[in-house]
N, CA, C, O and CB atoms as a CASP TS submission, in Angstrom:
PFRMAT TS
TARGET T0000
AUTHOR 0000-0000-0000
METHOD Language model
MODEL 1
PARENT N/A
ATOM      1  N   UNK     1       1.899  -1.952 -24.604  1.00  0.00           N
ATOM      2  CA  UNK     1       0.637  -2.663 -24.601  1.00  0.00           C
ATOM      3  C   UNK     1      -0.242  -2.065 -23.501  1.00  0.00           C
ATOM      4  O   UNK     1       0.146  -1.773 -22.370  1.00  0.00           O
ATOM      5  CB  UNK     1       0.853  -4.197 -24.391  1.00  0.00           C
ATOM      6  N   UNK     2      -1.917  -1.874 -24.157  1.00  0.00           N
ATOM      7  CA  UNK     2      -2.363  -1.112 -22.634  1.00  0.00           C
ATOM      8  C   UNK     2      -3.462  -2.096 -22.795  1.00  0.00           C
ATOM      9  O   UNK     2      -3.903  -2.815 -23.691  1.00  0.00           O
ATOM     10  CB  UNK     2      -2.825   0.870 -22.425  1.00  0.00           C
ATOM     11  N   UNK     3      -3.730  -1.820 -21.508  1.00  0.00           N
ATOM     12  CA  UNK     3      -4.702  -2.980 -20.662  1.00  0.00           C
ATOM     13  C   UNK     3      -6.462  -2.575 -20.955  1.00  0.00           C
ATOM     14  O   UNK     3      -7.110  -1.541 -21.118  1.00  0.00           O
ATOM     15  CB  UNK     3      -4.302  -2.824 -18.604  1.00  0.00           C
ATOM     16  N   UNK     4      -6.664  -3.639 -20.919  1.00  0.00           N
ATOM     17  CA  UNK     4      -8.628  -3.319 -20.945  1.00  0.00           C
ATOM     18  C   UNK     4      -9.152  -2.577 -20.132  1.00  0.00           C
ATOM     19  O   UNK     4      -8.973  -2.868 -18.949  1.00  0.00           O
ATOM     20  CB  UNK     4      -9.624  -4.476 -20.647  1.00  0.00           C
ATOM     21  N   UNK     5      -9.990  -1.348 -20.461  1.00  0.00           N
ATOM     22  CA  UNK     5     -10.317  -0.031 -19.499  1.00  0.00           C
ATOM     23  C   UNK     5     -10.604  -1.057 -18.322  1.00  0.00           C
ATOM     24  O   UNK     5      -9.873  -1.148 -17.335  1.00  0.00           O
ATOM     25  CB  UNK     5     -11.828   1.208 -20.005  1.00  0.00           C
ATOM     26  N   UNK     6     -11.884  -1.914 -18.556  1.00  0.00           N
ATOM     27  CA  UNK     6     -11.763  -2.197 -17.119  1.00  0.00           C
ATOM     28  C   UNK     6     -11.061  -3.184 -15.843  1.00  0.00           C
ATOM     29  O   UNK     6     -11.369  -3.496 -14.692  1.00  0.00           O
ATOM     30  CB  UNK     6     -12.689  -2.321 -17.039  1.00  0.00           C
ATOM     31  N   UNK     7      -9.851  -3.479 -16.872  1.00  0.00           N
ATOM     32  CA  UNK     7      -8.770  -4.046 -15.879  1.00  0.00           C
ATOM     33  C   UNK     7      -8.028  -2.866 -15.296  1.00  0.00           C
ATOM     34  O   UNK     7      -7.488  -2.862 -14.190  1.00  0.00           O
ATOM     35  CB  UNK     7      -7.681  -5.068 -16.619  1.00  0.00           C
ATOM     36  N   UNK     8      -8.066  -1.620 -16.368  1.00  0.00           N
ATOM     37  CA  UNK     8      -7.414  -0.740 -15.634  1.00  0.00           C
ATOM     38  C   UNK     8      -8.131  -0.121 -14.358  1.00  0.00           C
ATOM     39  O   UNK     8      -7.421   0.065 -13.371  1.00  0.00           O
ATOM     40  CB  UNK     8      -7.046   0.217 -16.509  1.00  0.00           C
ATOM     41  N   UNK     9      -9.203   0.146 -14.306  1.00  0.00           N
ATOM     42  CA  UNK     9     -10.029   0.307 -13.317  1.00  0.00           C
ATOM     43  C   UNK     9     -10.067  -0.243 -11.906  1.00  0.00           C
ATOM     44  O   UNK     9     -10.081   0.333 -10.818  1.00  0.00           O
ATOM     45  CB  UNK     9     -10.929   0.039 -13.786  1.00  0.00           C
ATOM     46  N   UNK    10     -10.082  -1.758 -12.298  1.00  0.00           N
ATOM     47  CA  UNK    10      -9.731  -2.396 -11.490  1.00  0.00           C
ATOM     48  C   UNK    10      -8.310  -2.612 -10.547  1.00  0.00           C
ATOM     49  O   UNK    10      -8.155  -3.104  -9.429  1.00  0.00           O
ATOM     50  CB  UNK    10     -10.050  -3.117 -12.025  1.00  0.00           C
ATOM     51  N   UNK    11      -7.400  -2.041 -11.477  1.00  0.00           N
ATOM     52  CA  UNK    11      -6.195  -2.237 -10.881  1.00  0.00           C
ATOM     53  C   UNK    11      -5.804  -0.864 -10.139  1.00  0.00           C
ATOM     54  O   UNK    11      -4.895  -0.771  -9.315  1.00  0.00           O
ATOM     55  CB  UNK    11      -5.160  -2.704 -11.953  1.00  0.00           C
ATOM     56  N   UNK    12      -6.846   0.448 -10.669  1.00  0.00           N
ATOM     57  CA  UNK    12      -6.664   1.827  -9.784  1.00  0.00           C
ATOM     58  C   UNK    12      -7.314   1.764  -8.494  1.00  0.00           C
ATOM     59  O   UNK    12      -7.031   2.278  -7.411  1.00  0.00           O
ATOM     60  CB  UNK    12      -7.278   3.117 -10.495  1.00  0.00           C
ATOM     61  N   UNK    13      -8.701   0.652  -9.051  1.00  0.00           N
ATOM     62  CA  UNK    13      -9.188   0.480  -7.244  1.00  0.00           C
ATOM     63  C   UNK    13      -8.345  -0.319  -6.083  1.00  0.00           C
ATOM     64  O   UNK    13      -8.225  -0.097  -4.878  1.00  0.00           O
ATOM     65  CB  UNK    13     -10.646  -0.404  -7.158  1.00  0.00           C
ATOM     66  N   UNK    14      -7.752  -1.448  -7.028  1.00  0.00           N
ATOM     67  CA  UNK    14      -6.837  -1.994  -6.125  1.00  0.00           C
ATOM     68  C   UNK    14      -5.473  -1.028  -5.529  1.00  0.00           C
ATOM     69  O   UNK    14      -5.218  -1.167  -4.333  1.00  0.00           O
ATOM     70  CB  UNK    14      -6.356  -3.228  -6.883  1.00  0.00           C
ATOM     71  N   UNK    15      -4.928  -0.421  -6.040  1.00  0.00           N
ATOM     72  CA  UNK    15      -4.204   0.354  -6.100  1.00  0.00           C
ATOM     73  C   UNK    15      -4.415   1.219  -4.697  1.00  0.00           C
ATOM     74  O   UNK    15      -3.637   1.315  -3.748  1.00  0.00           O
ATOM     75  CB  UNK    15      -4.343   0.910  -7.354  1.00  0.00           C
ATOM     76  N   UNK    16      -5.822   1.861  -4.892  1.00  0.00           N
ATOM     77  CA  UNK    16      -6.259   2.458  -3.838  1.00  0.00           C
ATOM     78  C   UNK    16      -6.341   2.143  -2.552  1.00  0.00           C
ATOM     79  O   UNK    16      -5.798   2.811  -1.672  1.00  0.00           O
ATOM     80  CB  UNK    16      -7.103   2.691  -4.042  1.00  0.00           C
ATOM     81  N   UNK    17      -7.176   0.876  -2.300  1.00  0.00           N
ATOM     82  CA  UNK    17      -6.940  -0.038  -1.373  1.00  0.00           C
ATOM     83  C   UNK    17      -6.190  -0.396  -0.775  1.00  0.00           C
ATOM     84  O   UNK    17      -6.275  -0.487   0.449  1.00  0.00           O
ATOM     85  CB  UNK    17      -7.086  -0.687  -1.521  1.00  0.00           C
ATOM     86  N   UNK    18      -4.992  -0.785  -1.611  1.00  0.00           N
ATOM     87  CA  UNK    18      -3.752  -0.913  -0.655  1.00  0.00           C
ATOM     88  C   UNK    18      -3.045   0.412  -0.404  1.00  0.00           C
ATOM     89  O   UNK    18      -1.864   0.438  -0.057  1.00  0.00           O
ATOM     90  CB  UNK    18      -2.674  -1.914  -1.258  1.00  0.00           C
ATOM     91  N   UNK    19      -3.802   1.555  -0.588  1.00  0.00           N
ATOM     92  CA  UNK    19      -2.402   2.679   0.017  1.00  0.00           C
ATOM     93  C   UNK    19      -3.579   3.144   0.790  1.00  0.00           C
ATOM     94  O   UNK    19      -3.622   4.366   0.648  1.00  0.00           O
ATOM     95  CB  UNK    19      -1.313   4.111  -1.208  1.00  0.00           C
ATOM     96  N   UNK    20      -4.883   2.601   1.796  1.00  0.00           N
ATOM     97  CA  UNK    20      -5.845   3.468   2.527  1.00  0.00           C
ATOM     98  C   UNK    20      -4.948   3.004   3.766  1.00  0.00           C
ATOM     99  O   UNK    20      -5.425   1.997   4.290  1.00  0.00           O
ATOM    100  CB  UNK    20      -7.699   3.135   2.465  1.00  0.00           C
ATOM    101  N   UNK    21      -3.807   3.452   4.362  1.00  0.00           N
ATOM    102  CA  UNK    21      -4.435   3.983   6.003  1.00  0.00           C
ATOM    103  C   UNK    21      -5.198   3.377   7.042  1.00  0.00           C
ATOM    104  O   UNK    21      -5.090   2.580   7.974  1.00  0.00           O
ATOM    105  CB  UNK    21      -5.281   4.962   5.915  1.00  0.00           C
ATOM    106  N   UNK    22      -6.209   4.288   6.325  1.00  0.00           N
ATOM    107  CA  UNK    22      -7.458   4.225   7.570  1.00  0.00           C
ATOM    108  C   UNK    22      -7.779   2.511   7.707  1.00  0.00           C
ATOM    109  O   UNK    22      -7.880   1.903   8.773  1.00  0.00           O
ATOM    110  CB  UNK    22      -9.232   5.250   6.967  1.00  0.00           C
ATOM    111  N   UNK    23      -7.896   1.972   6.438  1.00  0.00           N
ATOM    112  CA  UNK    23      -8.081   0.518   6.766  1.00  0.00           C
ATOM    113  C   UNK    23      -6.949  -0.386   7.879  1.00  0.00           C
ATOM    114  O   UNK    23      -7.362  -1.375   8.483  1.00  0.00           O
ATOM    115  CB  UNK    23      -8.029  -0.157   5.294  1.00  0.00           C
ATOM    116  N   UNK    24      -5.903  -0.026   7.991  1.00  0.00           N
ATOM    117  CA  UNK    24      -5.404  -1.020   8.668  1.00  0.00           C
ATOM    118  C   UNK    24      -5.555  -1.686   9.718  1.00  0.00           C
ATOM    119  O   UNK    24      -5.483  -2.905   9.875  1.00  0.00           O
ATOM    120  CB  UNK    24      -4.695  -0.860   8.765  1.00  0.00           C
ATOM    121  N   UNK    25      -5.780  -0.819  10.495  1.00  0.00           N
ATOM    122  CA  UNK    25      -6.242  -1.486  11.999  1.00  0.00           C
ATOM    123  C   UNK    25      -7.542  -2.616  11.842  1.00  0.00           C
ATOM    124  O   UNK    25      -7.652  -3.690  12.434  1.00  0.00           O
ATOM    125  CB  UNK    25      -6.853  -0.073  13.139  1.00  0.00           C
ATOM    126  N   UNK    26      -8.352  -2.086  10.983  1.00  0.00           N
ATOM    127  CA  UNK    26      -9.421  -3.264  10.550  1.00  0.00           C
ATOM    128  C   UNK    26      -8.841  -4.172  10.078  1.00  0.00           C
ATOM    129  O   UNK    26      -9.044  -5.155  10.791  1.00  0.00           O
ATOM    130  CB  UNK    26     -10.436  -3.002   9.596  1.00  0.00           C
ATOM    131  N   UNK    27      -7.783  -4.571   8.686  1.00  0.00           N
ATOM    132  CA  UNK    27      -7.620  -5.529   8.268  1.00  0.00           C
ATOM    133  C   UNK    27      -6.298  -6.165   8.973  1.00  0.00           C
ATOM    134  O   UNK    27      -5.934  -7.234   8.484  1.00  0.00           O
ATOM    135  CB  UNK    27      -7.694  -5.341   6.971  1.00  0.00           C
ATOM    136  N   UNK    28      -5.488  -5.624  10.116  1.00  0.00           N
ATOM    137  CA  UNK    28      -5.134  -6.399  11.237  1.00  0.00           C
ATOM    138  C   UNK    28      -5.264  -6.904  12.458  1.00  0.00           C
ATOM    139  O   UNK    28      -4.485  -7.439  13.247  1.00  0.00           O
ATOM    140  CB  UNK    28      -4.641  -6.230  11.376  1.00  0.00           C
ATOM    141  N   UNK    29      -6.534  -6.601  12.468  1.00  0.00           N
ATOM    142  CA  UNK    29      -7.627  -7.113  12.904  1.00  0.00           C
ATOM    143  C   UNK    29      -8.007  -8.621  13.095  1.00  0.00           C
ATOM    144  O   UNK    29      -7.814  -9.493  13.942  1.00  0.00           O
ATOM    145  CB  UNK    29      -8.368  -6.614  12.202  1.00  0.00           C
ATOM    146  N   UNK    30      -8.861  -8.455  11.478  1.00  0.00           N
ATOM    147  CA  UNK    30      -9.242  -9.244  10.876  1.00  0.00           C
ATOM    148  C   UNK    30      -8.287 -10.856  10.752  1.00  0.00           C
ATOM    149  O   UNK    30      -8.460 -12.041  11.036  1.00  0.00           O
ATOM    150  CB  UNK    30      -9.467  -8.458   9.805  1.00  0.00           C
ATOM    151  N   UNK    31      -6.993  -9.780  10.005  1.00  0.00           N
ATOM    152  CA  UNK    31      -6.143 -11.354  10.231  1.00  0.00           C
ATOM    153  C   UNK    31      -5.469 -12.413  11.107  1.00  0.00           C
ATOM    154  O   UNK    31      -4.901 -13.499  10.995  1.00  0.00           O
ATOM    155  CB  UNK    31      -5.361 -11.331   9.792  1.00  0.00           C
ATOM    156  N   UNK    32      -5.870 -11.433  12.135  1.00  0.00           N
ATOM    157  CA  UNK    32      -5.009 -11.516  13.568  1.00  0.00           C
ATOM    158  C   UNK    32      -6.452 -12.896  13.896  1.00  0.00           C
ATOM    159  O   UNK    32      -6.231 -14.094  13.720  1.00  0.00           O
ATOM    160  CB  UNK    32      -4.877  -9.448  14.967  1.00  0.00           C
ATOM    161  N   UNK    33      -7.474 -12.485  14.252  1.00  0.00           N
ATOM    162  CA  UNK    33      -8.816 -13.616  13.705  1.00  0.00           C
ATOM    163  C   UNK    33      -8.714 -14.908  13.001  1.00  0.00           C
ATOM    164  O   UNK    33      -8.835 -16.060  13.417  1.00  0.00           O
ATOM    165  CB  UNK    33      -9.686 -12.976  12.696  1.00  0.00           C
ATOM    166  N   UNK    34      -8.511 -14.521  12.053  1.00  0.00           N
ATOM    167  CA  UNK    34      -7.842 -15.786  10.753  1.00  0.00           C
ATOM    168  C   UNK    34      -7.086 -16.926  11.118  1.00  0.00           C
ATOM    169  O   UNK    34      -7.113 -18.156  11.120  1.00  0.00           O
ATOM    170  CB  UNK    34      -6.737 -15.173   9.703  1.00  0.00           C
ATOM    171  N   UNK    35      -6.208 -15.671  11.515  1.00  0.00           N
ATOM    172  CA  UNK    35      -4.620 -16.709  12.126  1.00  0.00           C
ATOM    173  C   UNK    35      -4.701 -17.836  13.183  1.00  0.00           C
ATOM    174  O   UNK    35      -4.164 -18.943  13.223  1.00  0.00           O
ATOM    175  CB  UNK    35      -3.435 -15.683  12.993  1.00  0.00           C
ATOM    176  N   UNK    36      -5.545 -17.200  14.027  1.00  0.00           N
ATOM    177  CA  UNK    36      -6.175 -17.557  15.294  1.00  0.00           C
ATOM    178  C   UNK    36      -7.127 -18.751  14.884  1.00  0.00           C
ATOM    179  O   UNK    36      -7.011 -19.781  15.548  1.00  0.00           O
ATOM    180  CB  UNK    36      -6.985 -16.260  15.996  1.00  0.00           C
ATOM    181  N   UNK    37      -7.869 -18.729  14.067  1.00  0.00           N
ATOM    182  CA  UNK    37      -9.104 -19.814  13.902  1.00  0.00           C
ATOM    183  C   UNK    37      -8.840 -20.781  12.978  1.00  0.00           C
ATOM    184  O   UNK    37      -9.156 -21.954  13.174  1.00  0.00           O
ATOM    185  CB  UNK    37     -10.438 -19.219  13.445  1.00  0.00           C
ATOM    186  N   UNK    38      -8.230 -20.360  11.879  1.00  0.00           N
ATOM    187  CA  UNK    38      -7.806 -21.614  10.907  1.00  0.00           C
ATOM    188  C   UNK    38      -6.202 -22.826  11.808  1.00  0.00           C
ATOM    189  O   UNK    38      -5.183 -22.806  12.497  1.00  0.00           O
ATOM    190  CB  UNK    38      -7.087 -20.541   8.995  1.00  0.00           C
ATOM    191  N   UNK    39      -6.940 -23.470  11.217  1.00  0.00           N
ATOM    192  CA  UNK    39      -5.483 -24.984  11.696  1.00  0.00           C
ATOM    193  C   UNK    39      -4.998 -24.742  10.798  1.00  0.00           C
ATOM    194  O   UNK    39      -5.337 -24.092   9.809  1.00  0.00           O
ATOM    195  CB  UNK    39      -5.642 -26.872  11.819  1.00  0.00           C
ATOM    196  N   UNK    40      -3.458 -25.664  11.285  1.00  0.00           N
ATOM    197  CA  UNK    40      -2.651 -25.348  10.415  1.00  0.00           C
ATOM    198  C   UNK    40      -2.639 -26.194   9.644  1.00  0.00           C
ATOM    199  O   UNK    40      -2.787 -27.314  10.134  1.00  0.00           O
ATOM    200  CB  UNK    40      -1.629 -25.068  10.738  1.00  0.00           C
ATOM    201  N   UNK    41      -2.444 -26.112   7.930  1.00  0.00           N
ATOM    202  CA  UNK    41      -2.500 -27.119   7.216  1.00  0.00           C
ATOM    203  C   UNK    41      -2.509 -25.886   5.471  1.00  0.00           C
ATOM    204  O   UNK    41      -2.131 -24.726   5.632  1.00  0.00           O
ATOM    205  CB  UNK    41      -4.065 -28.305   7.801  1.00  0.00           C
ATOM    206  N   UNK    42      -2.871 -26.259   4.291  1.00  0.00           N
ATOM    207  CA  UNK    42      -2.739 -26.007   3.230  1.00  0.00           C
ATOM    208  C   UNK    42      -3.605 -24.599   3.118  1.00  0.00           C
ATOM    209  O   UNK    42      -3.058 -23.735   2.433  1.00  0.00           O
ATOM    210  CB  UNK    42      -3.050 -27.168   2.453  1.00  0.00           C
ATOM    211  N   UNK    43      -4.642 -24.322   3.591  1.00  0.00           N
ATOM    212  CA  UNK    43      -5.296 -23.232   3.323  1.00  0.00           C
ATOM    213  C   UNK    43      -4.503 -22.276   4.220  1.00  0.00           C
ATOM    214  O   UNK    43      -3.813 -21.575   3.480  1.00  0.00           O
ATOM    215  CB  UNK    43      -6.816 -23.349   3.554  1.00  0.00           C
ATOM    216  N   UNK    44      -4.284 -21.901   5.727  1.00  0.00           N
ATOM    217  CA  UNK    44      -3.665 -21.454   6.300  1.00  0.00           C
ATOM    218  C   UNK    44      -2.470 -21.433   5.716  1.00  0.00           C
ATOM    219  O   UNK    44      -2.780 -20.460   5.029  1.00  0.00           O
ATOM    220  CB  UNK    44      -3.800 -21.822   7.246  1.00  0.00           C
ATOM    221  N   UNK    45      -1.375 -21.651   5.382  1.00  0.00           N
ATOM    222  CA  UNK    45      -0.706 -21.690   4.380  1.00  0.00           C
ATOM    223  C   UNK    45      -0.051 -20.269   3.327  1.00  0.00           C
ATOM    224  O   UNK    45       0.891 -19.483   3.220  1.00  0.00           O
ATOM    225  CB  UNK    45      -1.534 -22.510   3.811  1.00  0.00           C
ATOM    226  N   UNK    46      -1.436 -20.705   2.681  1.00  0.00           N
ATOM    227  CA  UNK    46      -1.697 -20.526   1.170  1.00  0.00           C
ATOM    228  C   UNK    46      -2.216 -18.438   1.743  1.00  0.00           C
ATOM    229  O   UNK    46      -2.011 -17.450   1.038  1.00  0.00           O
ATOM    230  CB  UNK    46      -3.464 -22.098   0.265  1.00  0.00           C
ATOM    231  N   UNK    47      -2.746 -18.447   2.895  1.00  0.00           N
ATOM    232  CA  UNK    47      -3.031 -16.865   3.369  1.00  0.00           C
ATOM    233  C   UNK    47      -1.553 -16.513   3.632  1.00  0.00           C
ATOM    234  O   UNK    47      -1.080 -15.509   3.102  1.00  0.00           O
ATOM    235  CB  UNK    47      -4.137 -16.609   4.917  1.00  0.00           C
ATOM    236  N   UNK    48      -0.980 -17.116   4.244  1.00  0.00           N
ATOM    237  CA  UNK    48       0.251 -16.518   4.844  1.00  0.00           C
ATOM    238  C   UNK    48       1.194 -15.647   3.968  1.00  0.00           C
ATOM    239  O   UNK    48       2.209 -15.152   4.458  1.00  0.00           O
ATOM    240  CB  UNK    48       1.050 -17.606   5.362  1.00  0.00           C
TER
END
């Protein structure tokens, strides 16, 4: 079964995204932020 061109698309950009590298330090960063500002309760959570 093959997928709708543009789910496939979507799933090569995602794809991409998670194997960049260069992003990490930004998006541990970012969560390190997150972690820090949200209380704890169902949304905090639900990131983890």
């Amino acid at each position: 079964m093959s997928r709708p061109q543009g789910s496939a698309r979507l799933a090569d950009a995602t794809e991409g995204l998670e194997q960049a590298r260069v992003l990490d330090r930004v998006v541990r960063t970012l969560s390190m932020a997150v972690r820090r500002t949200l209380p704890p309760g169902p949304v905090k959570d639900a990131l983890h």
